[in-house]
N, C-alpha and C positions, 0 to 999 in steps of 0.2 A: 412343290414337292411331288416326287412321282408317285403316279396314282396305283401302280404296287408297294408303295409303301405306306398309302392310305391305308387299302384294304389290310393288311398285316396290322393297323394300330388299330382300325377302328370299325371294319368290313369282316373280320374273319371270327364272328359272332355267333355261334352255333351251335345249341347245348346239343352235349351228350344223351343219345339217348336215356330218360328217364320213366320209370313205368310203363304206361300203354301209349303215353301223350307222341313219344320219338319228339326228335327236336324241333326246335320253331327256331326262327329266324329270328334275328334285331340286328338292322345293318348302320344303326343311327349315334350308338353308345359310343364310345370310347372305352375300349376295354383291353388295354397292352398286357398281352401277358394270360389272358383270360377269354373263357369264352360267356356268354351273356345271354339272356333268356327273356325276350321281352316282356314277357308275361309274368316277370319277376316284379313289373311295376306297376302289371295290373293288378295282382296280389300285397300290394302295396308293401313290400318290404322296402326297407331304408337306402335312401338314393345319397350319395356325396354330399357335402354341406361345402358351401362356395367358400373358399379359403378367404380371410381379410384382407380385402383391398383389390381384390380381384377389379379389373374394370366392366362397369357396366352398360358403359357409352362406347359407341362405335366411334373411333377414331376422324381423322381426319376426311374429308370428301374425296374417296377416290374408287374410281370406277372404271374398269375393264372392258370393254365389249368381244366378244369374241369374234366377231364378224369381220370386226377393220384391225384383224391381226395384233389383236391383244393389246390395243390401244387405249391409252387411258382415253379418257370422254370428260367433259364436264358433267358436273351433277345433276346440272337443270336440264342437260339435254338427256340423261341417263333418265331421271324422275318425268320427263314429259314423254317419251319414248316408251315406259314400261305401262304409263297411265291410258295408249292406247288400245292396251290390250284388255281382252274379257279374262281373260284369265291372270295372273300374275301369282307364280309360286315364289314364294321364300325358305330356303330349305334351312336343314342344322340340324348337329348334333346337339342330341336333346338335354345334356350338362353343360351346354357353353353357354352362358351369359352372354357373351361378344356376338354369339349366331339369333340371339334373341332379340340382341340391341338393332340390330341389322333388322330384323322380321319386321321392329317398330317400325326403322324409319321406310321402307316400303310400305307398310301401311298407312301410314302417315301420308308420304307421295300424292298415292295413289287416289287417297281422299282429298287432299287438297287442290289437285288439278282436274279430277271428275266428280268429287263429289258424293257420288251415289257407289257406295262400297260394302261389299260383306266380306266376312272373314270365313273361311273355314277350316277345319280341325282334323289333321290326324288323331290328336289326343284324343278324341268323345267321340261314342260309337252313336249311328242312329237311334240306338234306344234308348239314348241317354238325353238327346233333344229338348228334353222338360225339364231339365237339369241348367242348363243353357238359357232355356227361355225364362228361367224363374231368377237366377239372377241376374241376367241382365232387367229383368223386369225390377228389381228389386223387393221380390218377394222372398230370396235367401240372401241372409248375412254373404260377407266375403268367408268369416268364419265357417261357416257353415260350406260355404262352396270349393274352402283350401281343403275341408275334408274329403266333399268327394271329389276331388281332385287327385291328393292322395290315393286314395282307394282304383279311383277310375286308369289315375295314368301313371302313379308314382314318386317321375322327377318332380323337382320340387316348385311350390306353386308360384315361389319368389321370382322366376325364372320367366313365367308365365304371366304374373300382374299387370305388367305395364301395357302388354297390347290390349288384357281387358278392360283395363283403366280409362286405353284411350277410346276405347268400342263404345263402352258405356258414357263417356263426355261427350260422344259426338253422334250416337242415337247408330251406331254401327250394328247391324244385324250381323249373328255369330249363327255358326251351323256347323254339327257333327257332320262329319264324312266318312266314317271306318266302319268297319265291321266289328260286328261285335266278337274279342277276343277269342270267344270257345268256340266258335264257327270258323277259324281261320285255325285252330288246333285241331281243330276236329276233321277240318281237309287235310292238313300234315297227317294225321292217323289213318284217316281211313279213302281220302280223296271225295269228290264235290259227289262222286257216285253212291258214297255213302251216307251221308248226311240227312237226317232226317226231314220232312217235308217243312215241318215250320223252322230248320235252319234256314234250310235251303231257300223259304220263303223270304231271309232274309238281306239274299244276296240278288243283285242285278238279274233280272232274266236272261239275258245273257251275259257270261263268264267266259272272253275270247283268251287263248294263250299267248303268251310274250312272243312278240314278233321280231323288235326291233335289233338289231344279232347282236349290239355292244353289250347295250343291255340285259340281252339272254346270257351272255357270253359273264358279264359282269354276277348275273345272280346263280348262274352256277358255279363259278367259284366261291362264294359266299358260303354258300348251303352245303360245299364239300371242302369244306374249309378244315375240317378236320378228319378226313378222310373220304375219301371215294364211295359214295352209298351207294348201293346196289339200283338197279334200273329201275325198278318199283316205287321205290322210295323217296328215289329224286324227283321222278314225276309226281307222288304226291305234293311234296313240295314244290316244286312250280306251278301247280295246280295254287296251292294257297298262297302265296304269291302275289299268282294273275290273280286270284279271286279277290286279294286285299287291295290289290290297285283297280280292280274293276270296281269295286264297291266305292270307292272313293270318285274316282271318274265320272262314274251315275248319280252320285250326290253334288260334285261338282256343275255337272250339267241342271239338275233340278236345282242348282240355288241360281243358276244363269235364268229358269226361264222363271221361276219368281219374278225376274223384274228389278232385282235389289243393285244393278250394274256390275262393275268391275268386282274379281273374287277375286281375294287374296290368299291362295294355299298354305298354308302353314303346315308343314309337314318335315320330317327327316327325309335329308336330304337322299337316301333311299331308293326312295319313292319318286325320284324325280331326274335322274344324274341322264344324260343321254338327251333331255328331252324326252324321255319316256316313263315309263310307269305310269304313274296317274295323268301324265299329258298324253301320252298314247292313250287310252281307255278315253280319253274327251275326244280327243281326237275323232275316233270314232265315230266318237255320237253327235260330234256337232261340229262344223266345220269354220271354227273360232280361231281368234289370233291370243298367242300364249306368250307369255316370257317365263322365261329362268334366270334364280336371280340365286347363286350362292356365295356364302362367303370366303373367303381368302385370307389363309390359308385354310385348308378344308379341315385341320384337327386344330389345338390350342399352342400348338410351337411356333409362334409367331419366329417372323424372322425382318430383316430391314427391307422396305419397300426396294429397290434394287432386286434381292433376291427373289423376292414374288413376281414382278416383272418379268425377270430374266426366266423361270420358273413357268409363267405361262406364256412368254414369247420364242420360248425354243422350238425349234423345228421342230416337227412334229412330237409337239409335247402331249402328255398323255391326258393332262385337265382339262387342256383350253377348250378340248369338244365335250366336256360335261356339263355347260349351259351356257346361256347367253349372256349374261353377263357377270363377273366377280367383283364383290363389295371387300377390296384390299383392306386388311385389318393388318397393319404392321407393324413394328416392336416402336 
């Protein structure tokens, strides 16, 4: 699918200004027809409920690499290949079951050929860490933890279970990565120069600007998705932005030097299309080997393997440089 028609179903995400907050960003939803507010799920208002029968297993084993010209690959050399890297992102829209089923089996991989594996979370901010540790501790119910799940992140926890299911069977260390929501609205309001010292406390000491130009290029159409904001404005937002993928970045790198081995990103896909966003900000700080792993097709309009194929092997097709490898989910 061409990646302008991505961004029209499921990129051009950008509430209208409201009160003093101006809009915030959510580039992960699916939302045809609508614009969408991420913070609508921090507030925990009511997410989709997965229609009956939906699938929640990833189809057949097929794998894309983007390097050898959009070539399928085998699995086992797909899964030994991504288990070399410290890094390993899994992206998705954050209602699709199919993008989740995918997230498993990467996590899955990755533990089974290295072994020593953490997860980490766009969903749960750092201050949420005790939240995280006390379930997988098993000192909260699941009950207890779908709520603040709920509350913290929205979409729904059903969506979410199976990689904590498998974290917890197999002793997998789990770790926030994000910032914490009102610190990432509070840059859209007022920018990083306003923010008060213990926000401010809360984000990376340094907070560098989107460099990478797809990327740049990719988030400002996003952010003026529904009109052209004035200069000021759209700096604030790139400002929050970079500060939300720097924040993640810096917690990426401190759960590397923990010691816990290969990290497996779990994030909207957002956050990661280019090779950049939160792999830029690692980038950065540590000069580490990364993979990207998204799935295919990038929304939920599956179509026949052929067409996905043909889709990312067209000359210069506009996906195949949005990661390194696609996990084909087709009809």
């Amino acid at each position: 699918m061409p990646l302008s028609r991505f961004f029209a179903l499921s990129l051009s995400a950008l509430l209208a200004s409201q009160a003093a907050a101006g809009p915030v960003l959510d580039f992960d939803r699916r939302a045809p027809g609508a614009a969408f507010d991420l913070f609508e799920a921090v507030r925990g208002i009511p997410v989709p409920v997965l229609p009956p029968g939906i699938r929640t297993a990833a189809s057949a084993e097929r794998v894309v690499v983007a390097s050898q010209g959009a070539a399928l690959t085998p699995w086992d050399d797909f899964a030994a290949d991504i288990s070399r890297s410290a890094v390993v992102y899994a992206g998705e829209q954050h209602d699709q079951a199919l993008h989740h089923a995918v997230q498993l089996e990467v996590l899955r991989e990755v533990h089974r050929r290295g072994g020593r594996v953490a997860m980490g979370l766009e969903m749960v901010d750092i201050t949420q860490q005790k939240a995280l540790d006390d379930y997988m501790a098993g000192r909260m119910s699941e009950a207890e933890f779908a709520a603040f799940w709920k509350k913290a992140w929205g979409f729904a926890w059903e969506l979410y279970a199976p990689l904590f299911a498998y974290a917890k069977e197999n002793a997998i260390p789990v770790r926030a990565l994000n910032a914490p929501s009102a610190v990432i609205r509070n840059i859209a309001k007022l920018g990083l120069a306003g923010l008060k010292p213990e926000e401010r406390a809360l984000l990376p000491r340094r907070v560098d600007p989107i460099v990478e130009p797809r990327y740049l290029a990719y988030v400002k159409r996003t952010i003026n998705g529904h009109g052209q904001l004035d200069p000021a404005r759209e700096a604030r937002m790139l400002e929050a932005m970079a500060a939300w993928n720097e924040t993640m970045g810096q917690s990426v790198v401190d759960v590397l030097r923990e010691g816990c081995g290969t990290v497996v990103v779990v994030a909207g896909m957002g956050h990661m299309l280019y090779r950049a966003g939160i792999g830029e900000s690692v980038a950065r700080r540590a000069p580490v080997r990364q993979s990207f792993v998204l799935p295919y097709p990038l929304d939920d309009a599956a179509r026949p393997l052929p067409d996905l194929l043909k889709e990312l092997q067209a000359p210069g097709s506009e996906d195949i440089v949005l990661a390194d490898y696609f996990r084909l989910n087709p009809q």
